[in-house]
VEXVEX-69438 format. One record per residue (C-alpha): residue in one letter; x, y, z. Coordinates in nm, 2 decimals. Each point is the difference from the previous one (the first is absolute). Example, Ala and Ser with C-alpha at 12.3 -4.5 7.8 and 13.67 -1.06 7.14 Angstrom:
# residues 2
+------+--------+--------+--------+
! gupa !      u !      v !      w !
+------+--------+--------+--------+
!    A !   1.23 !  -0.45 !   0.78 !
!    S !   0.14 !   0.34 !  -0.07 !
+------+--------+--------+--------+
END
This chain:
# residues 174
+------+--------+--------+--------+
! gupa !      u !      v !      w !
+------+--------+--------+--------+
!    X !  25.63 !   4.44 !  -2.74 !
!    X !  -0.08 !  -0.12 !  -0.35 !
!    X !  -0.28 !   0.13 !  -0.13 !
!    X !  -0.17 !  -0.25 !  -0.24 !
!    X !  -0.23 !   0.04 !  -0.22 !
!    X !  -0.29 !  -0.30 !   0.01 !
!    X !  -0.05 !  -0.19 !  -0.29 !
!    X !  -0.40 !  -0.12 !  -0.05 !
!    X !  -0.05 !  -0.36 !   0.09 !
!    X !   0.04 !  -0.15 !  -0.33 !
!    X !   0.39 !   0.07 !  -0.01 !
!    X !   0.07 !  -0.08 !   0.33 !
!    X !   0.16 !  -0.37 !  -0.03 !
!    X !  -0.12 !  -0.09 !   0.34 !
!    X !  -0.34 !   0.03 !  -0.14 !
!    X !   0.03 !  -0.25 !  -0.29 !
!    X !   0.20 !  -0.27 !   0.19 !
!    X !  -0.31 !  -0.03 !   0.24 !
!    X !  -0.27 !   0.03 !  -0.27 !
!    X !   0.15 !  -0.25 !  -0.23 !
!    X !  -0.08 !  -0.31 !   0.16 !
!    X !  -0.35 !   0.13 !   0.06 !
!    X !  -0.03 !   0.04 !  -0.33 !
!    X !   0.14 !  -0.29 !  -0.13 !
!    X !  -0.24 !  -0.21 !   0.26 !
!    X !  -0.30 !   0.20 !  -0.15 !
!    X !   0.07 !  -0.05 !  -0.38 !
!    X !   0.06 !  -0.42 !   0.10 !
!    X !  -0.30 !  -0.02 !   0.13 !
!    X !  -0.18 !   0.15 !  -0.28 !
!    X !   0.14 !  -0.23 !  -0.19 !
!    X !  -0.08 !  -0.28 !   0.25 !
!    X !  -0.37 !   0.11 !  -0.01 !
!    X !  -0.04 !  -0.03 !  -0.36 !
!    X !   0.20 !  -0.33 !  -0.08 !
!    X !  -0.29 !  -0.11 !   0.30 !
!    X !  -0.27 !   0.17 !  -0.20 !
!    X !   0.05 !  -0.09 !  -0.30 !
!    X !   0.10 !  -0.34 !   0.03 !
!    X !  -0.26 !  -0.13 !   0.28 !
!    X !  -0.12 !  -0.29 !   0.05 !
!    X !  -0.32 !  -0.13 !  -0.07 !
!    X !  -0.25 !   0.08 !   0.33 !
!    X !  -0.24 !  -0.19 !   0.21 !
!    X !  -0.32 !   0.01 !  -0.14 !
!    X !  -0.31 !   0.16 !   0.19 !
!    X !  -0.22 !  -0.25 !   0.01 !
!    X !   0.18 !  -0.33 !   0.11 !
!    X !  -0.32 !  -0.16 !   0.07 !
!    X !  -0.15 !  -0.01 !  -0.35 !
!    X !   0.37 !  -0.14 !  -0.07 !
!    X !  -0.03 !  -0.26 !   0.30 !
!    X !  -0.34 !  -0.10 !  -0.18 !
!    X !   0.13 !  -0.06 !  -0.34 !
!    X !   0.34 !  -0.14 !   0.11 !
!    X !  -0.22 !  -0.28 !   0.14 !
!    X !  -0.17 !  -0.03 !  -0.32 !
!    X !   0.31 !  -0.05 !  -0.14 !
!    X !   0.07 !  -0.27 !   0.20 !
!    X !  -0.34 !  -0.13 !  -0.13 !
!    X !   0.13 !   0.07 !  -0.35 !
!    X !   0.32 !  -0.25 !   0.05 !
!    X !  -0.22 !  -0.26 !   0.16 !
!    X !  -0.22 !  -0.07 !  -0.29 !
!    X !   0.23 !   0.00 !  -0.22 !
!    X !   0.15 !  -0.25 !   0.21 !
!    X !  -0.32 !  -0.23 !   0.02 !
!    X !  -0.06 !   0.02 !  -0.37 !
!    X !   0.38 !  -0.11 !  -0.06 !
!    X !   0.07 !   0.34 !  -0.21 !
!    X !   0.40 !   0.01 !  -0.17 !
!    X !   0.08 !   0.22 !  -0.25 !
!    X !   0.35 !  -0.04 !  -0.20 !
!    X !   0.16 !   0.34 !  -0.09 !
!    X !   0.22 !   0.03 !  -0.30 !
!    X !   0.13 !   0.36 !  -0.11 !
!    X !   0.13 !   0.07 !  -0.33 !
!    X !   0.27 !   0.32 !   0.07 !
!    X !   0.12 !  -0.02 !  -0.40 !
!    X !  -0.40 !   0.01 !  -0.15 !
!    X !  -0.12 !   0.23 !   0.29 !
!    X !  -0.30 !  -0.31 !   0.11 !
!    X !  -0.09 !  -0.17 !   0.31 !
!    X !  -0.19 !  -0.31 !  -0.03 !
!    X !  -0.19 !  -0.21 !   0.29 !
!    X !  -0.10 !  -0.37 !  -0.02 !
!    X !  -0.30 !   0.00 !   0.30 !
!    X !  -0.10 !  -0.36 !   0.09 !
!    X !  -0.24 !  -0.10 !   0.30 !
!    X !  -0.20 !  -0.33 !  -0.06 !
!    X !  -0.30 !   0.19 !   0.18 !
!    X !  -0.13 !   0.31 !  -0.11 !
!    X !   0.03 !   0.09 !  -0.38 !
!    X !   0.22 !   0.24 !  -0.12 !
!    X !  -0.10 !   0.38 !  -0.04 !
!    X !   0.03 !   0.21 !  -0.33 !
!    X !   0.24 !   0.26 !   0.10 !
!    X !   0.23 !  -0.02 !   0.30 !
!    X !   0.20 !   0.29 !   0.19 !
!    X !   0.37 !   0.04 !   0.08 !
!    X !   0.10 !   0.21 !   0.24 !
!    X !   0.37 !   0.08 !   0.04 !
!    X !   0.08 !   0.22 !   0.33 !
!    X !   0.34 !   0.12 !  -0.01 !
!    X !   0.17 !  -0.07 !   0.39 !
!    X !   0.13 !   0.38 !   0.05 !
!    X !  -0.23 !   0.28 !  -0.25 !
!    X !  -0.36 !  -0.06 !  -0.01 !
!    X !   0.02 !   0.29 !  -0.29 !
!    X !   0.18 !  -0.33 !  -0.20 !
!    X !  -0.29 !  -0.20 !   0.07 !
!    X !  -0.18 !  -0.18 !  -0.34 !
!    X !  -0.27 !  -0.17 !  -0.09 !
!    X !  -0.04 !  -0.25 !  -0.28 !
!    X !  -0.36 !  -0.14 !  -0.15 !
!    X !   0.04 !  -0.34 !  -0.16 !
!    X !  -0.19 !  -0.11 !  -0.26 !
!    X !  -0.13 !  -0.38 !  -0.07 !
!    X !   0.19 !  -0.18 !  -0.28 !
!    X !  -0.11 !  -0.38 !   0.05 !
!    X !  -0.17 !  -0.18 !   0.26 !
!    X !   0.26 !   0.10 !   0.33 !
!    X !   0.26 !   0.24 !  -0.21 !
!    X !  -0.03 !   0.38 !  -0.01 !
!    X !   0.24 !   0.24 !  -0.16 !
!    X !   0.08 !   0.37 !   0.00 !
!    X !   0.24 !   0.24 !  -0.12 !
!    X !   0.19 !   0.18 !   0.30 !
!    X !   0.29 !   0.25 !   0.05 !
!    X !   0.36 !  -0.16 !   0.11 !
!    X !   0.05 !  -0.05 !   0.36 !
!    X !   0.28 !  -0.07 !   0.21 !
!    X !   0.11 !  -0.08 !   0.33 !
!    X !  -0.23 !  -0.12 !   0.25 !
!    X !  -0.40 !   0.05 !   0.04 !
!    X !  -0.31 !  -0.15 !   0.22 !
!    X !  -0.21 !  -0.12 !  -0.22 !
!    X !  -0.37 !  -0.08 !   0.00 !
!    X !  -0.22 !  -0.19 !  -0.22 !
!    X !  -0.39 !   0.04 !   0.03 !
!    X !  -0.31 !  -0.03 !  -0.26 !
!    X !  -0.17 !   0.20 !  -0.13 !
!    X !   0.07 !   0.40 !  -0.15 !
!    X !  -0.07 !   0.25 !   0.26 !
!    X !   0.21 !   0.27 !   0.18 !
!    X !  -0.06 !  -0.13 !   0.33 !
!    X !  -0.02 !  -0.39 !  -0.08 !
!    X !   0.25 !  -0.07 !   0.26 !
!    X !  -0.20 !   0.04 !   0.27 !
!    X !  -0.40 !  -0.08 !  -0.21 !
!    X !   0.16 !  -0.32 !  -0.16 !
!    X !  -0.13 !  -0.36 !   0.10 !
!    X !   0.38 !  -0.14 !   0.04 !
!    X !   0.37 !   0.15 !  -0.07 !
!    X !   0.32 !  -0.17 !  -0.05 !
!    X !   0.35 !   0.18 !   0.10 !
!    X !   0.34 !  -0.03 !   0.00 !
!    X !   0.33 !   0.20 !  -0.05 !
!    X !   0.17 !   0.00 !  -0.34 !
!    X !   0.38 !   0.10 !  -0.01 !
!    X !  -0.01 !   0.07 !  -0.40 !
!    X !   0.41 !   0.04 !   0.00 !
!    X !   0.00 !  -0.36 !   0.13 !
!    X !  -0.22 !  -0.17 !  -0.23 !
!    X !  -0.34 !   0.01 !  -0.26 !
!    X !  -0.22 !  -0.24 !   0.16 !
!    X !  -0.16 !  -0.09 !   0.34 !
!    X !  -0.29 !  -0.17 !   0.18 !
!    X !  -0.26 !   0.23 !   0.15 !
!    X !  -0.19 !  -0.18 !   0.25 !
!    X !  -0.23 !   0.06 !   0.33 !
!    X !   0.14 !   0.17 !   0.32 !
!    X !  -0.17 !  -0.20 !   0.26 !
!    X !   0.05 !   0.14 !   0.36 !
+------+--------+--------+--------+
END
C-alpha cells in the first residue's frame, strides 16, 4: 500500500472543479442584483387614489381647454437657445406667464421645466437649454411648481426635436 500524504482541501483539484461553478453563479448574480438596483424602474406610487383623483382632474384640465378653443404654436430656436409660443383661444384672454413642461419618455431625472414670459398679446419667449430627441410636453398657465395639476386648462403634445422646430399643442380630449 501507498501511503499518501493528504493534501488540505484547497489543493485538491477535485475541490475546485466543483466549487467553481458555484462561484461563478454567486459573483453573476451579484452582478445581476446591482445592474437591478441600480437601474430600477420607477415604482407604483402609494397612494393611487389621490392619483385616480387628480388624473380625473386632468381630464377636466383638457376639457376646458377644449371648450374655450385653446392652441398654442410651439417654435424652438436650437441655434439662440429660445423657445417661443403663439397661445390663441377666442375665449378666455391670455395669461402673463405660461409653463412648459418637457417630460423626457424614459428618465424622470431628465425631466425640465420652462416658465414663459409674455412678449405681445398671445407670444411668450424664454431662454432654454438644447434638447434633443423626443419629449411629452405640457403647456399650462401660470408659474407654480405643481401647476399641472392646480391649472384651469393644459395643452399637450409630443415633440420629436431631431425631427423638426415647430408643432401645434392642442387639447387631449378623451
Amino acid at each position: 500500500m501507498q501511503d499518501r500524504s493528504a493534501n488540505p482541501w484547497y489543493r485538491e483539484p477535485w475541490a475546485w472543479f466543483v466549487l467553481t461553478p458555484l462561484i461563478v453563479v454567486v459573483i453573476v448574480s451579484l452582478s445581476f442584483v446591482t445592474v437591478a438596483v441600480r437601474h430600477a424602474d420607477d415604482t407604483v406610487i402609494d397612494n393611487y387614489y389621490k392619483q385616480g383623483r387628480m388624473i380625473n382632474q386632468s381630464l377636466e384640465q383638457d376639457k376646458r381647454a377644449a371648450n374655450w378653443q385653446l392652441q398654442a404654436q410651439l417654435s424652438w430656436d436650437s441655434a439662440e437657445g429660445r423657445v417661443e409660443v403663439e397661445l390663441h383661444s377666442p375665449v378666455i384672454p391670455a395669461p402673463e406667464e405660461l409653463t412648459l413642461w418637457l417630460d423626457h419618455p424614459f428618465e424622470e431625472s431628465m425631466d425640465a421645466r420652462v416658465l414663459l414670459k409674455k412678449v405681445s398679446a398671445t407670444g411668450y419667449r424664454a431662454d432654454s437649454p438644447g434638447f434633443e430627441h423626443q419629449w411629452y410636453v405640457t403647456l399650462v398657465p401660470g408659474s407654480a411648481d405643481e401647476g399641472r395639476t392646480d391649472s384651469p386648462w393644459r395643452l399637450r403634445g409630443e415633440i420629436n426635436f431631431d425631427q423638426r422646430e415647430q408643432w401645434t399643442l392642442s387639447p387631449a380630449v378623451p
